[in-house]
C-alpha positions in Angstrom: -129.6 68.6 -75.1 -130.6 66.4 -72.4 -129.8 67.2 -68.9 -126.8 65.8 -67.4 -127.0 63.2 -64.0 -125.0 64.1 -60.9 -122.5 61.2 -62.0 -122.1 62.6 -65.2 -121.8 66.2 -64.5 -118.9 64.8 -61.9 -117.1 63.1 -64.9 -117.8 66.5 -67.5 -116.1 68.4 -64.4 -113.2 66.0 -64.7 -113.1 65.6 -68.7 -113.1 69.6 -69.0 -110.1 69.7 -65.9 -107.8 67.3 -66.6 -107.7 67.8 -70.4 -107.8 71.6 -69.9 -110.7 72.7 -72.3 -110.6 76.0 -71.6 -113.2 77.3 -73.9 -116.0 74.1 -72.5 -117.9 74.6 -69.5 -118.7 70.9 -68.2 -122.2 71.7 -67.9 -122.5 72.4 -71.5 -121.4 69.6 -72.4 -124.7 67.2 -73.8 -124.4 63.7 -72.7 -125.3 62.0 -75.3 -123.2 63.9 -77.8 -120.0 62.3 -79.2 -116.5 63.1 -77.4 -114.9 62.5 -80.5 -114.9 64.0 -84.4 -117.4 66.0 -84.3 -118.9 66.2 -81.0 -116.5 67.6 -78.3 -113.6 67.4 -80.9 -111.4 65.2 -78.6 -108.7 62.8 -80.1 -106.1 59.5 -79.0 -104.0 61.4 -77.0 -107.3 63.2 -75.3 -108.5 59.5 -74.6 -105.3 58.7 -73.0 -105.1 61.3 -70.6 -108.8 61.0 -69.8 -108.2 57.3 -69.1 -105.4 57.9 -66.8 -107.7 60.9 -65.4 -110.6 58.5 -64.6 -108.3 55.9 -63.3 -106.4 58.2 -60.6 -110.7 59.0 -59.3 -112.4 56.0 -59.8 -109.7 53.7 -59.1 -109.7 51.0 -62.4 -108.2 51.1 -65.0 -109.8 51.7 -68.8 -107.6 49.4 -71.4 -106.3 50.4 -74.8 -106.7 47.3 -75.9 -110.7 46.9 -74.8 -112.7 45.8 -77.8 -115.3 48.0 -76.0 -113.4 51.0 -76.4 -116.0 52.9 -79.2 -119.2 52.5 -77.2 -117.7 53.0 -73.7 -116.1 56.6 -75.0 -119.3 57.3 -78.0 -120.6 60.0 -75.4 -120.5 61.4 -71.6 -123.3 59.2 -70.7 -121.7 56.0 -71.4 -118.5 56.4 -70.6 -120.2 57.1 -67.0 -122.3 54.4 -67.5 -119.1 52.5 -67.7 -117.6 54.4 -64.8 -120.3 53.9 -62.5 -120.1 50.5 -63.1 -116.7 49.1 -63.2 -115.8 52.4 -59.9 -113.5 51.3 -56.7 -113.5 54.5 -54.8 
């Protein structure tokens, strides 16, 4: 596992709060592995609520409708790749 960055132990701290995984510590989460199938498990609804999580923090918004959608949420460290980018506050 490689180490998390400071931005993307901020947004693991978020993913593991606001979809309450009770049984993942954010900072076990590996950056680069997937959120989805068969990395952290997540699903639609989990990428829903995460959008709306990182839009309430980093002020923009993450469309459903974004052809980008599967590399922006394949792991931790692009999805804050993407955050860090595209952030307002």
């Amino acid at each position: 596992m490689s180490a998390q960055t400071e931005a993307e132990r901020a947004l693991a701290d978020l993913l593991v709060e606001s979809l309450n995984l009770e049984d993942v510590q954010a900072a076990d989460i590996d950056p680069e592995a997937p959120l989805f199938n068969a990395g952290l498990g997540l699903d639609s609804i989990d990428a829903l609520e995460l959008a709306l999580a990182i839009s309430k923090r980093y002020g923009f918004q993450l469309r459903s409708d974004n052809d980008e959608n599967r590399k922006i949420f394949a792991s931790l460290r692009a999805l804050s790749a993407h955050v860090e980018q595209h952030r307002t506050t």
